[in-house]
C-alpha positions as semicolon CSV with decimal commas, in nm:
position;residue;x (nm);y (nm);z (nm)
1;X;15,126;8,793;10,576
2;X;14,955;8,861;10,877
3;X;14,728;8,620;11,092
4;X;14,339;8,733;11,126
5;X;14,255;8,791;11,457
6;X;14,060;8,560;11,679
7;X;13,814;8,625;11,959
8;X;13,968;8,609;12,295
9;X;13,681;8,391;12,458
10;X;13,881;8,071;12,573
11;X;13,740;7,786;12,291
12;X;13,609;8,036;12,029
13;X;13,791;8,037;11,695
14;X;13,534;8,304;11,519
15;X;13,693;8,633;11,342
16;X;13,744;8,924;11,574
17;X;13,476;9,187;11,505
18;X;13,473;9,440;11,789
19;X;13,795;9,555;12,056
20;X;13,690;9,577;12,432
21;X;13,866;9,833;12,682
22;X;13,792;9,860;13,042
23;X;13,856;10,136;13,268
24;X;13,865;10,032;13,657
25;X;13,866;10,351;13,857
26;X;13,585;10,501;13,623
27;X;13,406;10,149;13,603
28;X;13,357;10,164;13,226
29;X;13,369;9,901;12,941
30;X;13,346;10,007;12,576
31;X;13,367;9,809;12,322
32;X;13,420;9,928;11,974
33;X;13,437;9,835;11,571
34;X;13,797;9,625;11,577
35;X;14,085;9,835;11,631
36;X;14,333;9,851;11,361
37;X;14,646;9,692;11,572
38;X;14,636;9,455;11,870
39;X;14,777;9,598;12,156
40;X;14,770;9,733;12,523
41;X;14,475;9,562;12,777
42;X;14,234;9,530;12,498
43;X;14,088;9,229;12,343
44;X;13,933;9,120;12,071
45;X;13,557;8,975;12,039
46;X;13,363;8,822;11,752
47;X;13,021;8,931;11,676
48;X;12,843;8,663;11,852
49;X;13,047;8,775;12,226
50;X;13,028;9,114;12,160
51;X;12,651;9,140;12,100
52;X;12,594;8,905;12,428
53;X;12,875;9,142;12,646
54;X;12,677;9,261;12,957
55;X;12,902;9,478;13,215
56;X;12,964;9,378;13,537
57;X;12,688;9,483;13,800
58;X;12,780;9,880;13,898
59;X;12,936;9,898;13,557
60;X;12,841;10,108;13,228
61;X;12,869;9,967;12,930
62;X;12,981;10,225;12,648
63;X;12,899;10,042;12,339
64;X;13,064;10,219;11,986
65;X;13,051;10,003;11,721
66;X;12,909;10,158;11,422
67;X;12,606;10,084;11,231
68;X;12,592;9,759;11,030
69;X;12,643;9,881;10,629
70;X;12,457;9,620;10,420
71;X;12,693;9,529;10,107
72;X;12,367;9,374;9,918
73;X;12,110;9,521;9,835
74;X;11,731;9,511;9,983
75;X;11,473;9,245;9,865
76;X;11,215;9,438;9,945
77;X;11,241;9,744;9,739
């Protein structure tokens, strides 16, 4: 069995939720909905990190997660 993966913020132990990439020459972060297998220079954020990323000054962020899908349904209808 495989081991869930963690957020890579030093001291967090949360579920990862969303896989950051970074491209240097173009300065460009994205960060996406987890990617299905750990590998290359990514890593791996929980909801709480990803939602507070900012880039680095001169940098675009390219957020692509997809839209939150409720699995309950709405009080209010």
């Amino acid at each position: 069995m495989s081991r869930p993966r963690l957020c890579a913020r030093p001291g967090c132990g949360r579920p990862a939720a969303s896989t950051l990439t970074y491209d240097y020459a173009a300065r460009t972060v994205w960060l996406r909905t987890l990617s299905p297998e750990k590998g290359g220079p990514a890593s791996d954020l929980c909801a709480t990190h990803a939602d507070r990323l900012r880039a680095p000054r001169g940098w675009a962020l390219d957020d692509r997660r997809g839209p939150v899908v409720s699995l309950r349904p709405s009080l209010s209808a």
